[in-house]
N, C-alpha and C positions, 0 to 999 in steps of 0.2 A: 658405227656400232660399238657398244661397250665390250670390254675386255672381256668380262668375266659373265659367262654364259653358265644355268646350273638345270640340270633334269630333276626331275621329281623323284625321289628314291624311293623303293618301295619296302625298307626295311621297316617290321613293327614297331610299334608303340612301346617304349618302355616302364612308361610312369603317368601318373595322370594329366600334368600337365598338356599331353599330347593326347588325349582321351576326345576326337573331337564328336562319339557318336554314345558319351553318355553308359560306357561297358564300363565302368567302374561300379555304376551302384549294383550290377548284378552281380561282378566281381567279387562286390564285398560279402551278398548273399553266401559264395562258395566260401568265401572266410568262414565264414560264419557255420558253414556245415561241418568243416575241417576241427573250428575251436570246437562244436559240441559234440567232434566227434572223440573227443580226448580221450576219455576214461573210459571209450572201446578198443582192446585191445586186439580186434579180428583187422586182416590184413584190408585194406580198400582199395577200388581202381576207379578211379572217378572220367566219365571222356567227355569230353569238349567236343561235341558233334556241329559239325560248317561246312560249306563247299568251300575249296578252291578261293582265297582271293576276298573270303565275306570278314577275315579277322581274325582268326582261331589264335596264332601266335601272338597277336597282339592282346586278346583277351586272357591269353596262357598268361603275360606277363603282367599283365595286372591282380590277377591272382597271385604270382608271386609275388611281389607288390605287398598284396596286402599282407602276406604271412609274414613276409621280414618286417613287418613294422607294428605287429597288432599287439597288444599288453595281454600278456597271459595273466587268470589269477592263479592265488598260493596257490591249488592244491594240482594247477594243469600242467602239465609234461610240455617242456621243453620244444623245440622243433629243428631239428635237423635237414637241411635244403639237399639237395643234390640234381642235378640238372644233367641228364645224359643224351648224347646228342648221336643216335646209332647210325648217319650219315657216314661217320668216318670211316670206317672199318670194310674190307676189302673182302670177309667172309661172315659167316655166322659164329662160328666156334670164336674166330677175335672178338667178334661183337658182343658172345654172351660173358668169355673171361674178363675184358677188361673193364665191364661192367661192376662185376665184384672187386676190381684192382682200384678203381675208382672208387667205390663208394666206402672201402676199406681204408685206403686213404684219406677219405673225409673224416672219418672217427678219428683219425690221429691229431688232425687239425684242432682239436676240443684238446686243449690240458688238463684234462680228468679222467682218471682211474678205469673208473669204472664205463667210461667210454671208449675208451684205448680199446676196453678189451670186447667190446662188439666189433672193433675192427679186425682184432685180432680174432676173432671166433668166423666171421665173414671169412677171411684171408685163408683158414683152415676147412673152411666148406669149399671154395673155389678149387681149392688144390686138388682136393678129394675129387671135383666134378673133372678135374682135369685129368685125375690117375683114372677115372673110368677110361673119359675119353682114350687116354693113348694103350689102356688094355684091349678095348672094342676093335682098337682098328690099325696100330703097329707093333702092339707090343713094348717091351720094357727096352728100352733103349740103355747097350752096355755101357754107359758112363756112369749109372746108375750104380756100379757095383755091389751088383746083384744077382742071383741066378734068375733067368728065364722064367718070367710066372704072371699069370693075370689075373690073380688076384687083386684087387684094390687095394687093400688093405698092407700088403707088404708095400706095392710102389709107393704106398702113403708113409709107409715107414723110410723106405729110401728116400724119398725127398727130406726127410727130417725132422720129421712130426717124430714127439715121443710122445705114446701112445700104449704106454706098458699097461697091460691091465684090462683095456678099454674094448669095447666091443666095436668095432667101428661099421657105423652104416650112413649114409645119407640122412637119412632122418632124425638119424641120434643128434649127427651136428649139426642140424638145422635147428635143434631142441636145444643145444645149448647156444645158439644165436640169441632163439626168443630169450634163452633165461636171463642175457648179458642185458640187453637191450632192454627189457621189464623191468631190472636191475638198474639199469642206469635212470627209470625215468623219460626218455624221451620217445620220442616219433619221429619218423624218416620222410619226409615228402621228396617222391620220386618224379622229377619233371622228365617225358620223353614227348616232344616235339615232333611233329611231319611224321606221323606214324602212316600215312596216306602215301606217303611219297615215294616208301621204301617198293621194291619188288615184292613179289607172293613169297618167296625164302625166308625172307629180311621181315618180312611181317608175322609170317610164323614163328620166328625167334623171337620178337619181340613178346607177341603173346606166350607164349610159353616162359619165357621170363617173367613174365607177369602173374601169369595163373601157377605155375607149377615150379621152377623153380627159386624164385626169390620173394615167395610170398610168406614173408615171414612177420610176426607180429609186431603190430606199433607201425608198417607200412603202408605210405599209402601214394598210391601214383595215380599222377594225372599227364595222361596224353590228350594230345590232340588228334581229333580224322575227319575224314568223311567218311562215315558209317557204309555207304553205297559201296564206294570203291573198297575197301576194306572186304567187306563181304564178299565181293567180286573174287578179291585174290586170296581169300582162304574156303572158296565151298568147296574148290577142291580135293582139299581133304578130308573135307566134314562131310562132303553129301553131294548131292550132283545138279544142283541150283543156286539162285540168290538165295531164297527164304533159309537154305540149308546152313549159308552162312553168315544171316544176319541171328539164327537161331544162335549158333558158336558163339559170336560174339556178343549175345544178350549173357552168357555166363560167365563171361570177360569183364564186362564193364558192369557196376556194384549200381553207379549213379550216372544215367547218361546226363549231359547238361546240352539244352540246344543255344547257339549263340542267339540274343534278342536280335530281333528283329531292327534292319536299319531303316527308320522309318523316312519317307520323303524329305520332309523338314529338313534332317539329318543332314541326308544322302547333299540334296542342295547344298548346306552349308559347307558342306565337305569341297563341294564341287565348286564353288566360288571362292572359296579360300586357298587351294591348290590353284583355280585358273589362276586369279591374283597374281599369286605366287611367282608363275612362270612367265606372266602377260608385261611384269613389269623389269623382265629383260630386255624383250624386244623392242628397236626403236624402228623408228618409220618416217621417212622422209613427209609424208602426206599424213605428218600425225591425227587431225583432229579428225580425218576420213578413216583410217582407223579404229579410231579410238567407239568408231559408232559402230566399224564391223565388229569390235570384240564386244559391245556391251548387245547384240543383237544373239551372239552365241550366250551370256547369260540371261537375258530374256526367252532365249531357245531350250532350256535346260528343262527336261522332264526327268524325275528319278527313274520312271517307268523305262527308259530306252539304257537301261546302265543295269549288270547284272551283279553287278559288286564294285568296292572299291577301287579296288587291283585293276580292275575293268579301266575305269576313271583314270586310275594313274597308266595306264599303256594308253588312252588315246591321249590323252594333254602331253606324254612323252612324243609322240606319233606328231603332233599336230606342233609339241614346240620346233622341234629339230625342224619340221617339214617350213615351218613362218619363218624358221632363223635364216633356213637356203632358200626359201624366195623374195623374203624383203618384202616389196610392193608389187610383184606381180603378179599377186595375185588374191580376190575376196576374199578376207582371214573368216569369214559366217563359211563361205562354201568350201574353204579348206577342212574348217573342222569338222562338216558333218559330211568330208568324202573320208577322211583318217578316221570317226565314228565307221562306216562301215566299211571300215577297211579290219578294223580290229574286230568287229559284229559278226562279217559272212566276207570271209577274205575268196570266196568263190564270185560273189557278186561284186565284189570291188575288181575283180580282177577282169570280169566281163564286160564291165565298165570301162574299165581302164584301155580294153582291146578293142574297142567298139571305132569303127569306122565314124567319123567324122564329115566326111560328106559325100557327096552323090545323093542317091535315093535316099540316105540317112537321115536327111537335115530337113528342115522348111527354108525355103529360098525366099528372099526380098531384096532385090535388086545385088548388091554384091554381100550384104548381111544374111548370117548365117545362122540360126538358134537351134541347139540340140534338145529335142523332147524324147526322141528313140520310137517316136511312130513312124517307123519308116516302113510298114509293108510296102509292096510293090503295087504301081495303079490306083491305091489307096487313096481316093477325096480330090482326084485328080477333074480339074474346073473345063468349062466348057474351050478356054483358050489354052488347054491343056500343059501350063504350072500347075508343078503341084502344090497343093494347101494344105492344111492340118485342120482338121474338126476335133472338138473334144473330146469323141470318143475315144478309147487307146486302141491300139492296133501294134502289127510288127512284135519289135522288139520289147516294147513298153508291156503289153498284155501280158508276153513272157515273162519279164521281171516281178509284176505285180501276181500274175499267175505262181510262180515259184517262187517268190518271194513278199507273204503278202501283210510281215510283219516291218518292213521295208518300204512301205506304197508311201506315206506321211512325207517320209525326208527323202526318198524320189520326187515328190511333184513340189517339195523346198526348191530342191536344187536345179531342176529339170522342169520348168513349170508346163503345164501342158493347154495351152493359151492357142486358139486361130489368129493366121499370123497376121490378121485385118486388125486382132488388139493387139499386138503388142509393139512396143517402141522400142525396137530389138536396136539401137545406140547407147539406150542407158545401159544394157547387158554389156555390153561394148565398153562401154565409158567404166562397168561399176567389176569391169576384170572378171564376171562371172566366169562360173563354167559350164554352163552351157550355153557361151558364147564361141565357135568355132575359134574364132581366133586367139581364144587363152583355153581352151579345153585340153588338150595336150601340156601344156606347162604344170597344169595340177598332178601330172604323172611321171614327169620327165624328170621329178630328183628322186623319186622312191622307188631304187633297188630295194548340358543338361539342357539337352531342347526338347526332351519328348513332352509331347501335347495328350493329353488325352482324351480316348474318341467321344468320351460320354462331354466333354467339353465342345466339342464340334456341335455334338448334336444340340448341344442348350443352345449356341449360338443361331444353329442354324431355325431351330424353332423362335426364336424369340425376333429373328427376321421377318419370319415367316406370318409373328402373330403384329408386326409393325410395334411390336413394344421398346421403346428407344431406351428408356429408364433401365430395365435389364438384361438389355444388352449393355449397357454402358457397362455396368455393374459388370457381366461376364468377364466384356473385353480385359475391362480394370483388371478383374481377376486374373487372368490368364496372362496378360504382362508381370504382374507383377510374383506371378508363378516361375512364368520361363525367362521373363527376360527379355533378350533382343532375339529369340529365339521366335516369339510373337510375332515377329513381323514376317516372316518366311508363313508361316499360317494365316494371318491375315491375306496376305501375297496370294495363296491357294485359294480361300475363300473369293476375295476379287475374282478372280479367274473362273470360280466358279458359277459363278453367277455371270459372267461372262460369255459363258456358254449359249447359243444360238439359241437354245431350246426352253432357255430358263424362263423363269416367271419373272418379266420382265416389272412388274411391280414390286417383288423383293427385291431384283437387281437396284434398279431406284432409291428404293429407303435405304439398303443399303452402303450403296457408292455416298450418297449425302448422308448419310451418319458417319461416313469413315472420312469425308471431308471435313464435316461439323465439328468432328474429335478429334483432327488429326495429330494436336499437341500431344495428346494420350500416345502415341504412335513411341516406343525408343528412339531415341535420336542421335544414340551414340557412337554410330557406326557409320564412316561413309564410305563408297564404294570408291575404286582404282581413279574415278574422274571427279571425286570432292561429292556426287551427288548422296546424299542422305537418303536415308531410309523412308522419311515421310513423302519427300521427292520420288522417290521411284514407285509410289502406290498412286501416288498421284498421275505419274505419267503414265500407271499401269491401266486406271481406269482410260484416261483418253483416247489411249492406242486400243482398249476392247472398243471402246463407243467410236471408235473414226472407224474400226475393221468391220461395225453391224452395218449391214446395206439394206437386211431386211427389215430396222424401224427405225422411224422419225425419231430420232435422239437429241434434237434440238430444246427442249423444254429442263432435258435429265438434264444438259449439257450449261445451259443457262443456269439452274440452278445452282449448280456444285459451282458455277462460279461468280455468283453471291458471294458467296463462303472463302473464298482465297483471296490472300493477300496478295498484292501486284506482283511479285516475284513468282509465287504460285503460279500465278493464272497463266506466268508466260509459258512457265514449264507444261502445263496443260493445253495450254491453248497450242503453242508447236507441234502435237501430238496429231492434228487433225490436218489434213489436207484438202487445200484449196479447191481441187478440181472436184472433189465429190463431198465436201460440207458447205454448203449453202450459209449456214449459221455462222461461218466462221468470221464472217465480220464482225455481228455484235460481239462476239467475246474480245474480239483488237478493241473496240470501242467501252469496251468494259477496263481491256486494262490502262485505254487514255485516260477515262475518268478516275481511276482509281488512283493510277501515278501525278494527277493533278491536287490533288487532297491528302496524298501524304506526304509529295517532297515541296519542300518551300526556301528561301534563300539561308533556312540555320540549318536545314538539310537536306541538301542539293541531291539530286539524281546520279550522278556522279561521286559525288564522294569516297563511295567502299565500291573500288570495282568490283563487279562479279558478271557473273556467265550472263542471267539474262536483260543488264541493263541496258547493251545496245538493241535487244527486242522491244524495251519498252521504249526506249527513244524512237525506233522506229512507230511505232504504232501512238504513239502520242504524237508524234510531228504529224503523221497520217491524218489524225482526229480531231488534232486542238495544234495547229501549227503555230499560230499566232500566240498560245498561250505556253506551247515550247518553247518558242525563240524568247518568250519574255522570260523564263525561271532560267535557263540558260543566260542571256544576258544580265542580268540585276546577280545573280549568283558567284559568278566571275569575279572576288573581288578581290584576289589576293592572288600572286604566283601560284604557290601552293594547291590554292583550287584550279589553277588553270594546268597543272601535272597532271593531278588526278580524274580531270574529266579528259586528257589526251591519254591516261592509261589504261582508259577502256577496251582502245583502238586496236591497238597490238597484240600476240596470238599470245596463250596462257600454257604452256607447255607442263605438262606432265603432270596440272595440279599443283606444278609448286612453282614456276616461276615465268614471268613477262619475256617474252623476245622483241626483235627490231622493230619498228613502226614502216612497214614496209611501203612503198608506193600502190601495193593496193589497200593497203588500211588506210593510210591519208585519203583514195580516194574515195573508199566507203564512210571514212569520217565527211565529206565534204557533203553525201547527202543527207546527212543527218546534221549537222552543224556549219553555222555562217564562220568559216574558216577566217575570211577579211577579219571578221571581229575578233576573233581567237588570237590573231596575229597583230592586231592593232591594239590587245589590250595587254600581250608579252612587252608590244619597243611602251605601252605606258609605263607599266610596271615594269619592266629591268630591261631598258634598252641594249644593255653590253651585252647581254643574252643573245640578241639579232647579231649587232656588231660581233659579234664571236666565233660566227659560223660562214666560212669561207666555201662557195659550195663547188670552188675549183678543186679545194683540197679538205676533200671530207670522208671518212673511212668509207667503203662498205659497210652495208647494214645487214646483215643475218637476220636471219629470220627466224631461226630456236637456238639463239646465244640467250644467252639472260645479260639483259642490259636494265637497268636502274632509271627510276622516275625523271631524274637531271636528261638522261642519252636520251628516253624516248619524248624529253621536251626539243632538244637538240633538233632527234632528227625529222618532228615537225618542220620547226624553222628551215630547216634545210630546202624540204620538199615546198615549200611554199613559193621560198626565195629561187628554188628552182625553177619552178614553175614561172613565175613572173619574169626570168630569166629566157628560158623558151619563148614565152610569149614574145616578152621584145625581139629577140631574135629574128623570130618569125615574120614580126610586123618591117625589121628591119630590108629582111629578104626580100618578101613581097615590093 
């Protein structure tokens, strides 16, 4: 395992750069209201209205953001920041003075004049607010050296205001704030932060800082809340319900702003780029079985089942921690959507997690065991009285679905609810599930600018619909070259949509084969955590809907779209579909013989550029055209050099970035695809000391995700071969 292990943080956005949901351009809108608000000199409260976890902080500081940076013209007032964070403070009365100690303070920070003295005029209101308070409620304290008196206006002289002359009242010195501050030209931006977060006390100070005491002209503050909870904890002063005090705080807040909407597209991008993020810490002894459970949970990804960000970042934190303490023992697909609802409805994860695992629980098949939670009692019991499971739920499963029935989808993921006459309850076994008896307890035993627009959908989706290819073309163009690589997350939706059981399986058609036709048009910029590209993965997107439809013949849509791809494609597509239930799935192995027959020739070998699906095409080309395999393989051969690069197929590709060992079962999957004798008789032609060089009494170990170089995995060819014929004699010797 690597060293250096990192959780997802969940502190906000400070700058654009990290903007990954597109709150900048609204961002700039509130600029924008702020600059035109300039030459008004009434006080403003602007609130950033969000739940819990959807951004609020993060959008606050993009608004500040914008204000530190935007060019005033000649005739606009200056801007003044101040950021007050009412967290800190242990009472109300510290929270409200040192509000003014703070923001008094910031005026001095300016080396001018006439700004000093708004601080100084601030500084002289505070104090005053402070001689009420200690009249109201202890009196003049004698250090004061003073007689006894509760007047204001004297303790305001014993603190040391001179004040000869002056009539002094609350308001008078709030009048000479505004005059300092008019005076000097500028405005105040008052940032208060988690105004949601504080108690009903803390929130009534606040607001009343806001509306009555520091509302003085040229100000203007923006908080952040949730409107809901807010109201919650001040009706009680205002009235004796919600409506009472969402009424109070409509006289509060000047300009409510709601946070934009985080559209799908988004939310995904958000949610691949954070998996990513975390996925490429953990390593895996059984890396490339892995690497297909993690790319099964971003194929799994609906924005719909995620209620915010914050959401996002507590399960992928939930779900790293949880893959980092189990390594390999367990399916990284059903870990993450049992940490999904463990962080969703931690009552039903917990019920889950208590649940009996066998007896009457389970479905019995000889010593295998598979959890569905139909375990009523007598339930489906056969006439040789084991019992079985029918599809209907019952038991404990009714229950869950019954009480929980926004939860039923990623229950029968993970729980599949299958008679036990279908299922091959070993692969559950072999693939670590959990609702396999034998690993179901281990899943519990370590936990103590992409927005798209709709009117753009809909031109797409009608010009599907009228079979018009020419503008759709045109759309699509459009829309890429709107959003970007943001396109293909839409596109992605679209597929899927049409994907749908239900859909009109003749736009599905045109469609799937226009977005093969065009796939160049596709961005290509971006590849995912295993090298696969963005045109790749629409591609494999369509396969896996059309190998999952049972209810129509897809063999014609399936045929055509692979016309259209080039050998490499077609592997990617053609893997997507399974043997036991596509018929069709020959001719497309037969398509990609013919196709790798006419594009590689001896100036460019099949081998050449290893990558992912070359040993598929060899296999399926030796399948089809064996005779015309062996021949572009032999005649190709004509240099050391090309005999490396078709042995560097062989070996595992770890992590996207680099070859490991040629291990003895990769020589012996290379032997059914390649006449090895020949491979090995055309090395001692070409560089015999190569052979002579490899002692196979004394030869390293070979690993199997070290990264070893194209010279080591010709090596330990030679090795295994010379081995082998080594054995043999042996053996012939024994006998």
């Amino acid at each position: 395992m690597s060293e250096n292990k990192h959780f997802l943080g969940n502190n906000p956005i400070s700058n654009f750069d990290e903007d990954l949901f597109n709150f900048k351009h609204y961002a700039d809108k509130v600029k924008r209201i702020i600059q035109l608000n300039s030459s008004n000199n009434e006080p403003l409260t602007i609130g950033i209205y969000g739940k819990w976890g959807e951004g609020k902080t993060s959008f606050l500081n993009l608004v500040k953001y914008n204000i530190e940076h935007f060019e005033k013209n000649e005739k606009g007032k200056e801007y003044l920041v101040f950021e007050f964070n009412p967290w800190r403070y242990s009472d109300e009365d510290e929270m409200l003075f040192d509000f003014f100690d703070g923001i008094s303070k910031r005026f001095f920070i300016e080396q001018k004049t006439k700004i000093q003295k708004v601080g100084k005029q601030i500084i002289r209101y505070s104090r005053y607010l402070k001689a009420i308070k200690i009249s109201t409620t202890i009196g003049i304290p004698k250090t004061l050296g003073t007689s006894v008196s509760f007047e204001p206006s004297k303790i305001f002289e014993a603190l040391g205001e001179d004040l000869a002359g002056e009539q002094i009242t609350l308001e008078k010195l709030k009048d000479k704030v505004n005059e300092a501050i008019n005076d000097a030209n500028f405005k105040v931006i008052v940032f208060v932060d988690d105004l949601d977060r504080l108690d009903k006390n803390e929130i009534y100070t606040i607001l009343k800082l806001i509306k009555l005491t520091a509302n003085f002209d040229n100000f203007i503050f923006i908080t952040t809340l949730d409107s809901e909870h807010v109201a919650k904890a001040i009706k009680e002063r205002y009235g004796d319900n919600l409506e009472d005090g969402k009424l109070f705080l409509e006289k509060i807040i000047n300009i409510p702003i709601h946070l934009p909407k985080i559209e799908e597209e988004d939310l995904q991008y958000f949610f691949e780029k954070k998996f990513n993020q975390i996925t490429k810490y953990l390593d895996f002894k059984e890396i490339e079985k892995k690497q297909n459970e993690i790319k099964e949970i971003i194929q799994g990804f609906s924005a719909s089942k995620f209620n915010s960000p914050r959401e996002i970042i507590r399960v992928l934190n939930g779900f790293f921690i949880a893959a980092f303490g189990f390594e390999d023992e367990v399916n990284l697909t059903d870990l993450f959507w049992i940490e999904w609802i463990k962080v969703k409805n931690e009552d039903l994860y917990t019920r889950i997690k208590k649940y009996n695992s066998f007896g009457t629980m389970a479905i019995f098949n000889g010593q295998n065991v598979i959890i569905n939670f139909n375990d009523e009692i007598n339930y489906g019991v056969a006439k040789n009285h084991s019992l079985i499971n029918e599809e209907e739920i019952n038991g404990s499963r009714k229950e869950f679905i019954d009480k929980y029935p926004d939860f039923k989808e990623t229950l029968d993921l993970l729980f599949p609810n299958k008679k036990a006459t279908e299922v091959d309850i070993s692969i559950y076994d072999e693939n670590l599930n959990i609702n396999s008896v034998t690993h179901f307890n281990k899943y519990f035993s370590f936990h103590t600018e992409r927005k798209i627009k709709n009117t753009t959908i809909l031109k797409i989706k009608k010009f599907i619909a009228e079979n018009d290819e020419f503008k759709l073309y045109e759309e699509i163009k459009e829309l890429i070259k709107n959003s970007g690589f943001n396109s293909f997350y839409t596109i992605q939706n679209l597929i899927r949509f049409y994907g749908n059981i239900n859909s009109n399986l003749e736009c599905r058609d045109f469609f799937y084969e226009f977005i093969i036709k065009n796939i160049s048009i596709i961005p290509n910029s971006n590849e995912d955590m295993f090298g696969i590209d963005s045109r790749i993965r629409l591609i494999e997107l369509i396969a896996i809907i059309l190998n999952a439809d049972e209810k129509n013949d897809n063999e014609k849509t399936a045929i055509n779209i692979a016309q259209y791809l080039d050998v490499e494609e077609l592997c990617y597509f053609t893997r997507k579909f399974k043997d036991e239930k596509t018929k069709f799935k020959g001719k497309l192995e037969k398509f990609i013989s013919d196709k790798a027959s006419r594009k590689f020739n001896n100036e460019n070998p099949i081998y050449i550029i290893p990558n992912n699906p070359v040993k598929m095409i060899m296999h399926y080309w030796k399948n089809n055209d064996e005779k015309g395999f062996n021949k572009h393989i032999k005649e190709s051969l004509t240099d050391i050099e090309r005999v490396k690069k078709l042995i560097r197929n062989f070996p595992g590709f770890w992590n996207n970035s680099f070859y490991g060992g040629l291990q003895k079962k990769n020589y012996e999957y290379m032997k059914t695809l390649i006449d090895v004798v020949f491979v090995f008789s055309k090395i001692k032609e070409l560089d015999d000391s190569l052979i002579r060089k490899i002692d196979i009494n004394n030869y390293d170990y070979i690993d199997d995700v070290s990264e070893y170089n194209e010279e080591e995995n010709l090596e330990q060819f030679i090795y295994w071969f010379k081995k082998e014929l080594n054995d043999e004699a042996f053996g012939s010797n024994r006998k």
